[in-house]
Structure formats: C-alpha cells, structure tokens
Backbone bond lengths (Angstrom), bond angles and torsions (degrees), N, CA, C in turn:
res aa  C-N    CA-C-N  psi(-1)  N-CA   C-N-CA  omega(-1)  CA-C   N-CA-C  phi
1 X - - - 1.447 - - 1.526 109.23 -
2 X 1.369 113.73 155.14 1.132 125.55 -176.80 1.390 136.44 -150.03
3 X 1.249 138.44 112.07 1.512 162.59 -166.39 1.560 112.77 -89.47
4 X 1.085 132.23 131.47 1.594 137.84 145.64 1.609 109.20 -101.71
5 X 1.618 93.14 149.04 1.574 99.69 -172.76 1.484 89.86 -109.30
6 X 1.374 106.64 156.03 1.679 127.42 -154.52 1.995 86.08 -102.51
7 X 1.617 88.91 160.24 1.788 92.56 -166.43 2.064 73.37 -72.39
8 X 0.647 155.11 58.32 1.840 137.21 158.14 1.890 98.91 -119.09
9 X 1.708 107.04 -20.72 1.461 113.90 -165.11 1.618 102.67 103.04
10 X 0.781 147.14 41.63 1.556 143.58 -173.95 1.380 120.29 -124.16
11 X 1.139 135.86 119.88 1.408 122.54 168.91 1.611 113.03 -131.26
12 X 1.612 109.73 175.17 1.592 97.60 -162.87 1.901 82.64 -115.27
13 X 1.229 91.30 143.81 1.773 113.09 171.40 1.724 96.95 -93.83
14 X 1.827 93.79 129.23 1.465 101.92 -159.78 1.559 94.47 -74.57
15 X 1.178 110.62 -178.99 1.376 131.80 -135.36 1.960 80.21 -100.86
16 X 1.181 112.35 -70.84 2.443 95.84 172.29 1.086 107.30 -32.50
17 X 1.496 129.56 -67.82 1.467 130.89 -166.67 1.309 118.95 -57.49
18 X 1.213 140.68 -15.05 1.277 170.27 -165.84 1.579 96.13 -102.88
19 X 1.228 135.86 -90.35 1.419 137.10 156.49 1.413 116.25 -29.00
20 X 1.139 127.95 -75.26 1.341 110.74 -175.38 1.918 126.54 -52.57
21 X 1.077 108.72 -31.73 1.179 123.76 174.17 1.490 121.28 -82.37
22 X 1.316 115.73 -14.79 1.791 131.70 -177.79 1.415 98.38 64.16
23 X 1.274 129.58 50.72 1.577 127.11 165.97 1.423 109.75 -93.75
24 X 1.531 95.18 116.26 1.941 99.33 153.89 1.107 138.78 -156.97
25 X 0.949 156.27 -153.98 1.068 140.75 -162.28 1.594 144.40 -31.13
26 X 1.176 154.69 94.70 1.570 155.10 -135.19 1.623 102.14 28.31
27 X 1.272 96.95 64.86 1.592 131.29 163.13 1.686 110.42 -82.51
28 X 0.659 159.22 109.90 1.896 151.34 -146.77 1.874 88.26 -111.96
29 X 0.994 121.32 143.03 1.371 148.25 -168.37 1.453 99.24 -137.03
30 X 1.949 108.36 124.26 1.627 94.17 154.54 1.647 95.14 -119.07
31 X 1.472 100.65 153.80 1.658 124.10 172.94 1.118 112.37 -88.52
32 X 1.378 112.08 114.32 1.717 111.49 174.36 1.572 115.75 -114.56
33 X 1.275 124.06 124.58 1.091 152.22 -171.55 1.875 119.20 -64.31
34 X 1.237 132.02 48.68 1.395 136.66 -152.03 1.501 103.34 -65.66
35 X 1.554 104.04 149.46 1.808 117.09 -161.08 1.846 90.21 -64.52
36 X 1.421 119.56 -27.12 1.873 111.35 -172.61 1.410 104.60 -74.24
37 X 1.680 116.40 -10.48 1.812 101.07 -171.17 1.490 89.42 113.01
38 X 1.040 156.85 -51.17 1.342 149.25 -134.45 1.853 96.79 -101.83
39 X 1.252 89.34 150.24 1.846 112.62 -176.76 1.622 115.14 -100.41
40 X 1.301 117.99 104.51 1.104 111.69 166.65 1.726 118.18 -94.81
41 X 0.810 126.94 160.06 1.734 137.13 -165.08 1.602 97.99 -137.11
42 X 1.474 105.91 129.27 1.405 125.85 168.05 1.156 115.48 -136.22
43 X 1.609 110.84 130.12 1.583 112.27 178.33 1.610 106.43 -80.90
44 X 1.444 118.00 138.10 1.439 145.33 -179.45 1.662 112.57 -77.44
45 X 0.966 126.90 94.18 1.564 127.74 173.38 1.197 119.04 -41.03
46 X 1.831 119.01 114.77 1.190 104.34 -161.38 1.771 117.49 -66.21
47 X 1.102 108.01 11.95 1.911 108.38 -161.47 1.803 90.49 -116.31
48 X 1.684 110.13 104.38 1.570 113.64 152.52 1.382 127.26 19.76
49 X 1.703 83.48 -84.90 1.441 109.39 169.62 1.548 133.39 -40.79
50 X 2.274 111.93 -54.84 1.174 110.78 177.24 1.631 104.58 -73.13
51 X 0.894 148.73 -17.21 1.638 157.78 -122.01 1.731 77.41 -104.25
52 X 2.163 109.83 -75.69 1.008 110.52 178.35 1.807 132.10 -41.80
53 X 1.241 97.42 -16.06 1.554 107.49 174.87 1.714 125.34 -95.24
54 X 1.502 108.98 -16.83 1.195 112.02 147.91 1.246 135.95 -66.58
55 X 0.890 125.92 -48.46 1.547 144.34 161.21 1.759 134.21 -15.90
C-alpha cells in the first residue's frame, strides 16, 4: 500500500490499515525513527494510563 504526503505534510492511512488496526479519527500516532533508516508508526492509546502500559 501506498500514501503521498500533501505539500502541508499530511498523508491519508489507507482505508485496511485503518480497519485492521481500529484507527480513526484523532487517533494519536507516534513515529519512530529505526537505526536501518526505516519508519515504524504506532498508534498511542487514547487513555494515559493504557499509553503508559505500552511503553
């Protein structure tokens, strides 16, 4: 699958990845930066608490 980011920085998360994962709307995403170059993306639990338990 595949995304373009908009000249503002924006891109849309395709519509499976979105479903399979239950992402929607002011869903918080953190970007992680991997030592090979490559980007992994993790969705942030919206509750303090579960967020702190991912971690």
């Amino acid at each position: 699958m595949r995304s373009t980011i908009t000249s503002r920085g924006q891109t849309v998360i395709p519509a499976a990845i979105r479903e399979r994962f239950a992402l929607g709307p002011s869903q918080r995403l953190e970007w992680l930066v991997e030592a090979d170059g490559s980007i992994r993306v993790i969705p942030v639990a919206a509750s303090p608490i579960e967020a702190s338990l991912d971690a």
